[in-house]
N, C-alpha and C positions, 0 to 999 in steps of 0.2 A: 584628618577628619576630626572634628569636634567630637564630645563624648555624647551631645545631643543628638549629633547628626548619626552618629556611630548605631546610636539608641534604636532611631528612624528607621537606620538599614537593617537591624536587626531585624525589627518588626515587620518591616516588609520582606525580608529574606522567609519569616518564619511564615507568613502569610501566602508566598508564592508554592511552599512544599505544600502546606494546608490546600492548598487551590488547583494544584496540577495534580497532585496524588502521588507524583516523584518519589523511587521508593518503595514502594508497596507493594509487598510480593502478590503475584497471581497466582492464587490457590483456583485448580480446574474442579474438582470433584466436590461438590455442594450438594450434597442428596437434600436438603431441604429449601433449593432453589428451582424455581419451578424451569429459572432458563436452561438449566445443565440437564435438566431432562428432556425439553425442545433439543438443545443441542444433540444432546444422546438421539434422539427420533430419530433425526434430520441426518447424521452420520449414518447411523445402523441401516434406516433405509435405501440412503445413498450406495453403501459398503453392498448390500445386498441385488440391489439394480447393476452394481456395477461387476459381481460376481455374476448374475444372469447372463448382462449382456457381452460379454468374454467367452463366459464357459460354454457358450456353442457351440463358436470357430475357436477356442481360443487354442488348442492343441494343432490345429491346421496351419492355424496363423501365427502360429507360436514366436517364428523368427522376426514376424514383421513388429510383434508386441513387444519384443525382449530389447527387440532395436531402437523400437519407439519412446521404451522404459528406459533405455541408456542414453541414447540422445538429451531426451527435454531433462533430464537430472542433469547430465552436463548442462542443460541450457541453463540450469536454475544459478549455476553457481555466481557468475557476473551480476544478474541479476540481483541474489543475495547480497553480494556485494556494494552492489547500487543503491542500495536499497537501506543497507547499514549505514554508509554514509549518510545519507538521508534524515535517519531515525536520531539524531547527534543531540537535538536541544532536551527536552527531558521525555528520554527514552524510554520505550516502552520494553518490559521483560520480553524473553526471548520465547518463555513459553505463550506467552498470548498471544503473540504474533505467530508461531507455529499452531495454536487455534484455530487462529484468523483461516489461515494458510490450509487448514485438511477441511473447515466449512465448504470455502471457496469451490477446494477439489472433488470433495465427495458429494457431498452434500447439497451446493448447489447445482451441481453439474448432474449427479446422477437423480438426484430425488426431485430436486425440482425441474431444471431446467429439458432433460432428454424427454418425459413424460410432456412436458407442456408445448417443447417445443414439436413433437410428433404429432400432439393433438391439433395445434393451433392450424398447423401447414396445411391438412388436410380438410381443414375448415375455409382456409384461404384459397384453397382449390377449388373447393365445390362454390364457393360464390361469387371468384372471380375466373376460373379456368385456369390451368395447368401454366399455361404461360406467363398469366400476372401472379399465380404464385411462386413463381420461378424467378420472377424478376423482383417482386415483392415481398413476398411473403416473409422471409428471412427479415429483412428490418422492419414490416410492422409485428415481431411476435420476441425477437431476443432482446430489443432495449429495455422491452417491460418487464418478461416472467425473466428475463438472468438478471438485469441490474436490481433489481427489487429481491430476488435470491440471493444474489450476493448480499445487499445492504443487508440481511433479515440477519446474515451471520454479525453486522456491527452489531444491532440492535442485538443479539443473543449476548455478546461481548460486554456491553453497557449494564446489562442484567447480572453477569457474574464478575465482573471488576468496575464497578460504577465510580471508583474514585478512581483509578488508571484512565479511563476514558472520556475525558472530557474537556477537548478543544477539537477546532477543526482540521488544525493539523494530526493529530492522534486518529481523527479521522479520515486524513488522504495518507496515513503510514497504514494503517488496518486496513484501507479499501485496497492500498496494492497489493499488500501479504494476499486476501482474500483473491481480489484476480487474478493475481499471480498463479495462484491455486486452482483456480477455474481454465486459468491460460494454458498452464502444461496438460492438467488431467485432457482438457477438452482434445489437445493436440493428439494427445496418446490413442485417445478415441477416434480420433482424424487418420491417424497413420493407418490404426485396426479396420478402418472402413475402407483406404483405398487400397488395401492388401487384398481384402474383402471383393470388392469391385473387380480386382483384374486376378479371382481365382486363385490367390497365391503364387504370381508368379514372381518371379524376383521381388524377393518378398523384401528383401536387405536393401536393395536399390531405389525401393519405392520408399522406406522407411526414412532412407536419406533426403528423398527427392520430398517429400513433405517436410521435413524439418528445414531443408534450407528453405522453403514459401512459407511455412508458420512460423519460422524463428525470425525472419524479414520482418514480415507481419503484425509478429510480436511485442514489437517496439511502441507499437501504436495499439495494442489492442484493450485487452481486457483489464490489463493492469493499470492502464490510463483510466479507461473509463470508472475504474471502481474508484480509484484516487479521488477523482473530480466526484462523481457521484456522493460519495461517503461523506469529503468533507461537506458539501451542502447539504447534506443530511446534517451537519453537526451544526451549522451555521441556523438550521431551521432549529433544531432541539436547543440550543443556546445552555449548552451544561455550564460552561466559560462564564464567567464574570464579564458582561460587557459583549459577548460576543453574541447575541441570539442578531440574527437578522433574516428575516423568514425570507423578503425578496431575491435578495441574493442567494441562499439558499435553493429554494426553488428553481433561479434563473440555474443554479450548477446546475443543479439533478438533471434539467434539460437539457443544457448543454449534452453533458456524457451521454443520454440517449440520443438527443440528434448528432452525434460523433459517431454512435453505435449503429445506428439505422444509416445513416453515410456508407458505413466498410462494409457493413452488411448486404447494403443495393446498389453498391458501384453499377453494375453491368443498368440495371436500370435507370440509373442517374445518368451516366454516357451513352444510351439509347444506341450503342452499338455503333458508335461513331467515335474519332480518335481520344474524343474527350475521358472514352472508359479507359485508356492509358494513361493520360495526363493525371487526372482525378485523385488517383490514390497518393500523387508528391503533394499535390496541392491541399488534402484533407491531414496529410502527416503533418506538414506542417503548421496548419494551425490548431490542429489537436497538440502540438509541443508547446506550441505557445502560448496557450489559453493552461496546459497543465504546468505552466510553469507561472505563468502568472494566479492560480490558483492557490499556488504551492506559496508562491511571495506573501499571500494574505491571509494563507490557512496559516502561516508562521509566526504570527506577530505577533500574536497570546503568547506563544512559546517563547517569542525572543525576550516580550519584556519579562516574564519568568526568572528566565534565564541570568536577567540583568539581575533582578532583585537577589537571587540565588547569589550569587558572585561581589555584588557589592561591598558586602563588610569585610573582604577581602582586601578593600583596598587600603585598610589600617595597619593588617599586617604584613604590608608590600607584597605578599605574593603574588595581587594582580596591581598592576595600572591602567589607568585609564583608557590610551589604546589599545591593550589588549581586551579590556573589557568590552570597548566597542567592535572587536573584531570577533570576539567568540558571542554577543548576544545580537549582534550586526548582521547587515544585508552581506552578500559577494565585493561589494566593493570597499565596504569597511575592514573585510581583510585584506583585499589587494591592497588598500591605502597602510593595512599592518604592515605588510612583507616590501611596503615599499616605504616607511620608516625604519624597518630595521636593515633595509637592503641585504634580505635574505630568505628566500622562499622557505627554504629547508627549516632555517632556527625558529621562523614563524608559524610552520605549521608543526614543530613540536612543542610549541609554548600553547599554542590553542587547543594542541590534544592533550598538554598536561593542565589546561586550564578547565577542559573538559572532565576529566578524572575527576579533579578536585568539587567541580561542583555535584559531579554522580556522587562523590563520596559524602557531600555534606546533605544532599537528598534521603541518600539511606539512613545517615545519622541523625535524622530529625535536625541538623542544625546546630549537633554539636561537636566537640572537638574528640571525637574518636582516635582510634590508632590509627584506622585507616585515614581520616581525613585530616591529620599531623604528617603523616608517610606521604599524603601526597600534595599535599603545603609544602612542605621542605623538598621533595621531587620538582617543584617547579620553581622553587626560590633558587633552588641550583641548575636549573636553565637558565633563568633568567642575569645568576651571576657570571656565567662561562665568560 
């Protein structure tokens, strides 16, 4: 590289930290930010609804709770996992997303969502009859007050880390922490009901037999919907340099709620005919599809980031060029890596040491720290094995 071009990449390198927020520790406790005291409401009332509605039965039910509390923690762990891989381009701290993650659970689960959704149902009853609230009621009353409860925790999020959150992908990684959150707590509360329902009887067996239909389920549920949701939140808000597009945006947010109102009113959707079996493979998969095509274009702020991040790297050989295109790259710019080096294994440790290095030069503002020397010469010694 030229020293002008060298110049170039600099500035754009130092532009891309400036513009992602890359780096930036998450401080939670702001007493003079008005979000972290919303936040604070929105928990403590949550924490407190959810100690109410426990501490009933919650001694009777004690085993179906304890089972249902072991279960969906184990359920979380894959998930987390899934999830980290996900979060790879310029990553968000760990504590914000564990934010994200106790909104989802407490907060909009207990403070917003159980109160509204108790009230709404009863409302759907009296104007349409027991039956069409039966069959309905449920997807016209949780796309609104839970996707809107969920998103309320982005927006809290944007208020107390405004430079960490601002692209659309930042916003479908924070919409699934958040659903995620809402996805177990709600489950836990699903198991304590149908322990509830059948008197405590086999209370262990039942706690299973809900977890294997809400952990199925789960695949497709809440953690999707907040994903798609959030980032058209972010696509409307336009934090991103280039990225406001309010249609699109919009057209998400819809989307996730008519995906939501779908799982919610199967049985009315299939009118009680074979189609209420079919129905749920058929809505999985283009709820994957669409969340994965949402994900390809919430990411593409983040990819060219990523690129500018990395480039001036390419003077001091630690990256080349196809590696460059395989860690700032779609899926196939890495298969096209591991099928240049004809090595899946050596390719995916050159792109997670090329990952380091560029986490490392995020946190150092860009410049040549100890850690971001330690992990330049960690990957110049990959790349010379």
């Amino acid at each position: 590289m030229s020293d002008t071009t060298v110049s170039d990449a600099r500035t754009e390198q130092l532009a891309a930290i400036e513009e992602s927020g890359w780096g930036q520790p998450f401080r939670f406790v702001q007493p003079h930010n008005l979000a972290f005291w919303v936040y604070l409401l929105g928990v403590g009332g949550g924490a407190l609804a959810m100690i109410r509605y426990f501490g009933a039965g919650g001694t009777f039910y004690s085993r179906a709770l304890a089972g249902g509390v072991i279960l969906f923690g184990l359920y979380l762990i894959p998930w987390l996992l899934l999830l980290r891989h996900h979060n790879r381009f310029t990553a968000q701290p760990a504590g914000l997303l564990a934010t994200g993650f106790v909104w989802g659970g407490v907060a909009a689960t207990f403070w917003i969502a159980l109160p509204a959704n108790t009230a709404l149902l009863e409302i759907w009853a009296k104007v349409g009859g027991p039956t069409f609230a039966a069959d309905w009621g449920a997807g016209l009353t949780a796309p609104f007050n839970e996707e809107w409860g969920k998103a309320l925790g982005l927006v809290l999020l944007i208020g107390l880390a405004p430079r960490l959150v601002r692209s659309a992908y930042d916003g479908f990684i924070i919409g699934a922490f958040i659903g995620l959150g809402f996805q177990v707590f709600e489950d836990v509360l699903y198991t304590y009901n149908g322990a509830a329902q059948q008197y405590g009887v086999d209370q262990l067996g039942a706690s299973l037999h809900m977890f294997v239909i809400r952990g199925a389920a789960g695949i497709v549920s809440h953690a999707l919907f907040s994903a798609i949701f959030c980032a058209g939140l972010m696509w409307v808000l336009g934090r991103a340099r280039g990225e406001r597009n309010v249609v699109r945006g919009v057209w998400t947010m819809l989307t996730a709620m008519v995906f939501h109102f779908a799982w919610d009113d199967m049985a009315g959707l299939g009118g009680g005919t074979i189609a209420t079996a079919i129905l749920p493979f058929v809505i999985a998969v283009v709820e994957l599809v669409t969340l994965f095509y949402v994900l390809r274009h919430a990411a593409r702020t983040e990819r060219v980031w990523t690129r500018a991040l990395l480039t001036p790297e390419l003077s001091t050989g630690a990256i080349d060029p196809p590696l460059l295109d395989a860690v700032s790259g779609l899926r196939k710019d890495r298969k096209a890596y591991r099928k240049h080096l004809r090595s899946r294994r050596t390719a995916r440790h050159l792109e997670e040491a090329a990952a380091d290095l560029s986490r490392e030069l995020a946190h150092s503002g860009g410049n040549d720290s100890a850690a971001v020397s330690h992990a330049r010469s960690e990957l110049l010694r990959l790349r010379n094995k």
